[in-house]
Residue, then its C-alpha position, 0 to 999 in steps of 0.5 A: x419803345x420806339x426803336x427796335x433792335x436786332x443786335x446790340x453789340x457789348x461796350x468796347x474798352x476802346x470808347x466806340x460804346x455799343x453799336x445798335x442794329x435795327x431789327x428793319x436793317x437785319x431783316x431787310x439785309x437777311x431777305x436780300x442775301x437769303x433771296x441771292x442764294x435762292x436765286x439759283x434755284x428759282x426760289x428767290x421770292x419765297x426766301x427775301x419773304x423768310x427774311x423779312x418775316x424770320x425775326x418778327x417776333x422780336x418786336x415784342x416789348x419783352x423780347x426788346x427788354x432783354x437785348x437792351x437789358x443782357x447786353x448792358x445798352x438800358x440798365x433800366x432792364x438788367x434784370x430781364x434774363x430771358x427773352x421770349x420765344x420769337x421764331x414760331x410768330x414769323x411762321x404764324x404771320x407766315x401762315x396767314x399771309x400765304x396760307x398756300x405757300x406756308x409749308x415752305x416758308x414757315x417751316x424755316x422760319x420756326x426753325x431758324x434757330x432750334x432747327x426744323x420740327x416734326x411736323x405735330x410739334x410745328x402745327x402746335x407751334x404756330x397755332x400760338x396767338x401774335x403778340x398785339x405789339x407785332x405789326x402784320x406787313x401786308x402781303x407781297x407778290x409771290x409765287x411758286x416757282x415753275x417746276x416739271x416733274x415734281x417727285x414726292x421725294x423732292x418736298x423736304x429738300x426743298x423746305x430744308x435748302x430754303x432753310x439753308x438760305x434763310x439761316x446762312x443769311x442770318x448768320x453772315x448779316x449778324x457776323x458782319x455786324x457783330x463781328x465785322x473784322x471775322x466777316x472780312x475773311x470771308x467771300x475771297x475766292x479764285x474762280x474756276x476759270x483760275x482753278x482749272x488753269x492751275x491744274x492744266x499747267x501742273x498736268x503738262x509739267x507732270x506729262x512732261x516729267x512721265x516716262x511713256x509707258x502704257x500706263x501713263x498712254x491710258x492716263x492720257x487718254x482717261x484725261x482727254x475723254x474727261x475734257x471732251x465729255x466735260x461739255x456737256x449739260x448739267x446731270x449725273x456722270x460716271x468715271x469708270x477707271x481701272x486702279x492707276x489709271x490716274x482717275x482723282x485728277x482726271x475727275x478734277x480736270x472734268x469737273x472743273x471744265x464742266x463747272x467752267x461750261x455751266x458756270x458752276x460755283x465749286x467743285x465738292x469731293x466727297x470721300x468714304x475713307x480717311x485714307x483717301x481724303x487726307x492723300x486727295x486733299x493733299x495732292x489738291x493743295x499741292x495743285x490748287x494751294x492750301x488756301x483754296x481747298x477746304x477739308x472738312x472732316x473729323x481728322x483734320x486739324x486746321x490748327x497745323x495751318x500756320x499762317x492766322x488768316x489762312x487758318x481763319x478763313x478754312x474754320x469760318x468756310x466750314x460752317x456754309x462751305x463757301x470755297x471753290x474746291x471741298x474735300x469732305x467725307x459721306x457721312x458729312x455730306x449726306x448726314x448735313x442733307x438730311x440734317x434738320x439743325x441749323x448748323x448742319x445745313x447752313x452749307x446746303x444751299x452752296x452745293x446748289x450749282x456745284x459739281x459733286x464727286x462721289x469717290x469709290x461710289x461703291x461703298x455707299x451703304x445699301x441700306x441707305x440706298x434709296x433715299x441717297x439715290x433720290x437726293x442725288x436726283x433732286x440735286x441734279x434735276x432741281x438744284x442744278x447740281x452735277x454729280x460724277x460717280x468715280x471708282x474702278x468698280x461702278x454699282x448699278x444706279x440708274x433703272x430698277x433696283x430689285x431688292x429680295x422682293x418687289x415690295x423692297x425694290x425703288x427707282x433709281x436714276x434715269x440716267x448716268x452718262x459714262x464718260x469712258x466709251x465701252x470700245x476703250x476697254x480700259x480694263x483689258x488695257x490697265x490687266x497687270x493682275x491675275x486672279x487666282x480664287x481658292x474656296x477652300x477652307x485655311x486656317x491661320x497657320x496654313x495662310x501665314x505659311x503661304x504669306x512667308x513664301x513671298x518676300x513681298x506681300x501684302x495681306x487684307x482680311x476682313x476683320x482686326x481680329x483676323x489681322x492680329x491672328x495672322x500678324x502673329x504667325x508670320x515670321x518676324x524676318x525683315x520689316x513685318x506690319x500689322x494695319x488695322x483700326x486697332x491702331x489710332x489714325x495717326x499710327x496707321x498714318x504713319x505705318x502707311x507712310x512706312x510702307x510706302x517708303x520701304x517699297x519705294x527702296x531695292x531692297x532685298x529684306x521682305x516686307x510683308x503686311x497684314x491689314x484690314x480694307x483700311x487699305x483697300x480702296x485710295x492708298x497708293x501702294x504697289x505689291x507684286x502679290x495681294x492675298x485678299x480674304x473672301x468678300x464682294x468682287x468690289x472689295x477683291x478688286x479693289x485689294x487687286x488694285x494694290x497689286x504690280x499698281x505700276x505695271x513694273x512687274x509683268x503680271x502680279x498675282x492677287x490670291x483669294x482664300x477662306x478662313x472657314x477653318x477658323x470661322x465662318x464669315x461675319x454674318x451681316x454684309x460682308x457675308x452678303x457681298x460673298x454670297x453674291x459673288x459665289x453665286x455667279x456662275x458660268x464664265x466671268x472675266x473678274x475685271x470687266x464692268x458687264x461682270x460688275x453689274x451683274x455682281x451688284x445685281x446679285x447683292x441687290x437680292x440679297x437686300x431686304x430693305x433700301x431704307x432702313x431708317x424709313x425716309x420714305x415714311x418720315x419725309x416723302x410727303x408735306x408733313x415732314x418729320x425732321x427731326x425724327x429723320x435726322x435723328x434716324x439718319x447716320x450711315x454708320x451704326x457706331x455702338x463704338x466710343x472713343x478711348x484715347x490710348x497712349x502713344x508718342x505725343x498723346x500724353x501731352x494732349x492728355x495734360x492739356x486736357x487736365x490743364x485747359x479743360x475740352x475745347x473743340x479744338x483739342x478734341x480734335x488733335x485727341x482724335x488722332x491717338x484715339x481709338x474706337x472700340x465696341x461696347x462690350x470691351x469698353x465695359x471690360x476694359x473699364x471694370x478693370x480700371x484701364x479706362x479714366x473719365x476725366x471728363x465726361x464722355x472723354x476716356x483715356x487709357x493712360x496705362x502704355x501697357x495697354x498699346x503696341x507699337x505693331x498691333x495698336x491697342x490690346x483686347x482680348x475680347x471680340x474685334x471691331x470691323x471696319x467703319x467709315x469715317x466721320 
């Protein structure tokens, strides 16, 4: 065989016939686009070799057989099914090109399609013999780029951004041959410059439209202080506001004037809770247009997006997040970084030269503490990346973290610059809200009887079994809601969506509403009176933060209370978080951010463990494990399935399932009328025949009985905590 082949496209049924490209063109064009992406972080001679190395093996004679053969170009092979194994002889020749740079560049190259190795099953990979039909190409200058300061934790994002560039440019190169019409949607972006012209003249209008109140004075101000501070370098930020001091656009308007300073490419949102990223990504189509705004989560159905093209170019921006403005959750963002699939970090080397904001930082799971800290490190020191912590109630992430003993502590960043100055005393200024904490033990009865004394309140426990107690006690007088993961997303959507407008009207009926922190954090809601359930200060801040929100009613009043006569608190984090506030003695003003850091360094030595899932031990070290680390790698320790329940339209989804069989697609309108529920009551739940399996790993309840309009799905065993969303 004289020419060789990377692709071979089907014959069409208009005449054209098949299209051949040559493996010398997809190798030549992958090293090029590769080498273009590692570019922006010095690392440009490393990935075109990848490139040009990556397909080596399909050189061999068996392997041309198979694509002339599968895709019907030679009759004459029709019968070779299989092709050999290619990727492990780009890696060998890797290795024996340049013994010394190989970790970095033969590791991609051996995963370019089943995904980075373990580091034994690697070495075995590449100690394979090359095939004598492949030609080794002599070698090419190429050096290690110059990088100070260098860090242990640095080697596997490294090995795992160059990966990112080799597989995008794999995978747009064969797209714009295979499929040239689907690659014409891609690559059409607004600029920054564009972006944060937009969001000035909407902040102008929107100033305009403003009463001028305190509240609106300080959002202002909170706006000016972030184009100020924007001018700076490239490095780690923080946004320290107040609930309703307007910090979701005064973290966009800094973030796109940063990214305009130091010529960043995007900006990317990264959110814990679905209640907040579907409200943020809302207000930023509102502002920026649909078609300039990804959102990337498991709630989103991009099949609500009308217009074909538009709805293309989202679905193709998800898989590399090519796209000025990403709103996307933590688990997504950090599970792809240390993901060691193809699919997961195809995105990764967009975030290089990007802003990152991290809303609610507080929320980040401790027991993944230190290798995010470290990742957020190497981002900014070699990736070029800003990061802009967010929250009304910032954790302490730069210094030494102490953990219950020295053994567990680690250093975290060195520095974060916060943008609004100590002397504004932001906190002093947005107070609309005492706290009042009664310690003693309560029962059920004694905190709804308390609830049923204000015509407008709201209520936020722990757990869904303490918001279905309390639902129940209260007096069915006026509009009383239940909010809780008991009820599927679209139910809790359109509750909120309920409240909101209930509020909203002058209305003499009560309202009152029992949740769970689903609403703790991001939902735009106003009650004169909170009642939060013992926890952290974050969490009893952030619930306070749903309180006089507006500053319409003088002073609101959030209480805090216990449920010990009922039970004792969960043990695990919640306790923790509460113990750590307990044990803050002396006098404290709540709000202030020198109280904050205090309590975090209180919860920190309740911790006994950073790195739960031992990063440090699988990847802080040339001999990485990728696998095992990517595996180990979910913040969330979800022993949960998901059951779709039955309510409003899920029914029909149900018959489409029956109809059309699982599709990505359906799955993820599923989602929305699906419930997660622990282990124990799904077996109960499914030894009494509630629970059908019409495919597997798909259950449905299709009995209504089974799902209330107020409290969701109906179990009479244990009740989940709240998680995150994926």
């Amino acid at each position: 065989m004289t020419e060789l082949y990377a692709h071979i496209t089907q014959s069409q049924d208009n005449g054209i016939g098949h299209r051949v490209q040559s493996l010398e063109s997809h190798s030549t064009h992958v090293a090029e686009l590769a080498a273009q992406f590692a570019a922006e972080f010095g690392f440009d001679d490393i990935a075109r070799i990848m490139g040009l190395l990556h397909d080596k093996g399909k050189e061999q004679t068996e392997w041309q057989k198979y694509i002339q053969g599968v895709t019907g170009y030679n009759p004459k092979y029709a019968n070779t099914k299989n092709g050999p194994n290619h990727a492990y002889i780009g890696a060998r020749i890797a290795r024996k090109l340049y013994p010394q740079l190989s970790p970095l560049i033969a590791q991609p190259i051996a995963g370019h399609h089943r995904g980075l190795y373990d580091y034994c099953e690697y070495t075995e990979e590449i100690k394979k013999d090359i095939p004598k039909e492949v030609s080794i190409p002599e070698s090419k200058p190429c050096n290690m780029p110059t990088m100070v300061n260098l860090k242990s934790s640095d080697y596997h994002h490294i090995v795992r951004m160059l990966f990112s560039c080799l597989v995008d440019a794999d995978s747009l190169d064969t797209e714009e041959f295979m499929n040239p019409e689907q690659a014409s949607h891609r690559g059409v972006h607004t600029t920054m410059e564009e972006l944060l012209s937009k969001l000035e003249e909407f902040l102008s209008h929107l100033k305009e439209k403003s009463e001028d109140t305190e509240v609106n004075r300080i959002r202002n101000y909170v706006q000016e202080q972030c184009v100020k501070e924007s001018q700076g370098k490239t490095g780690c930020y923080s946004l320290t506001v107040p609930t309703g001091g307007g910090k979701t656009l005064a973290s966009v308007l800094w973030a796109l004037n940063h990214a305009v300073k130091n010529h960043l490419h995007r900006v990317i949102v990264a959110i814990p809770y679905t209640s907040i990223i579907v409200q943020t990504a809302a207000t930023l189509k509102a502002i920026f247009g649909e078609e300039n705004v990804l959102e990337h989560h498991s709630c989103f159905d991009s099949e609500t997006i009308k217009d074909r093209e538009l709805r293309e170019r989202l679905q193709l921006a998800t898989e590399n997040w090519d796209y000025p403005v990403i709103v996307t959750t933590n688990v997504q963002l950090f599970e792809s970084l240390f993901s060691n699939k193809r699919s997961d970090c195809r995105k990764l080397h967009n975030i290089v030269k990007s802003v990152l904001i991290l809303d609610e930082v507080q929320t980040l799971p401790m027991t993944f503490y230190k290798p995010i800290v470290h990742t957020l490190d190497t981002s900014c020191r070699l990736f070029g990346t800003s990061v802009l912590f967010t929250t009304a109630s910032q954790p302490v992430l730069t210094g030494r973290i102490e953990g219950t003993n020295p053994s567990v502590g680690f250093d975290a960043l060195h520095a974060v610059h916060e943008i609004i100055p100590e002397e504004a005393r932001l906190y002093d200024k947005l107070r609309r809200v005492k706290l009042v904490i009664n310690e003693t033990s309560k029962s059920y009865d004694e905190i709804a009887a308390e609830l049923a004394k204000h015509q407008r309140v709201l209520c936020i426990v722990n757990t869904r079994r303490d918001a279905k107690e309390l639902y129940e006690r209260l007096p069915k007088e006026g509009i009383c809601l239940h909010l809780s993961r008991m009820m599927c997303p679209t139910h809790v959507a359109a509750t909120i969506k309920s409240i909101k407008h209930t509020l909203k009207e002058n209305s003499d009926s009560p309202i009152r509403v029992i949740a769970t922190q689903l609403v703790e954090a991001g939902v735009d809601i106003d009650f004169p009176v909170v009642y939060r359930q013992e926890a952290g200060l974050d969490s009893i801040l952030q619930a306070a933060g749903r309180c006089n929100r507006e500053g319409k009613q003088g002073t609101g009043t959030t209480y805090v209370f216990s449920l010990g006569k009922e039970h004792p608190l969960p043990t695990g984090f919640i306790s923790q978080t509460n113990n750590a506030r307990l044990n803050m003695v002396g006098q404290y003003d709540w709000f202030a951010p020198e109280t904050m850091v205090a309590y975090f360094k209180q919860l920190h030595c309740r911790i006994d463990n950073f790195d739960k899932q031992q990063m440090q031990e699988l990847l802080y070290k040339p001999e990485c494990e990728f696998e095992e680390a990517a595996k180990r790698f979910h913040l969330i320790d979800d022993q949960t399935k998901p059951v779709l329940v039955n309510w409003h339209d899920s029914m029909n989804l149900y018959q489409r399932l029956l109809s059309e069989g699982p599709s990505y697609q359906l799955i993820k309108q599923m989602a929305q009328y699906s419930v997660n529920i622990r282990k124990h009551d799904f077996d109960v739940l499914k030894s009494i025949g509630a629970i059908e399996e019409p495919f597997e790993n798909i259950y449905v309840i299709t009995n209504p009985a089974f799902y209330h309009d107020d409290t969701g799905l109906s179990i009479e065993n244990h009740w989940i905590e709240e998680t995150y969303i994926v």
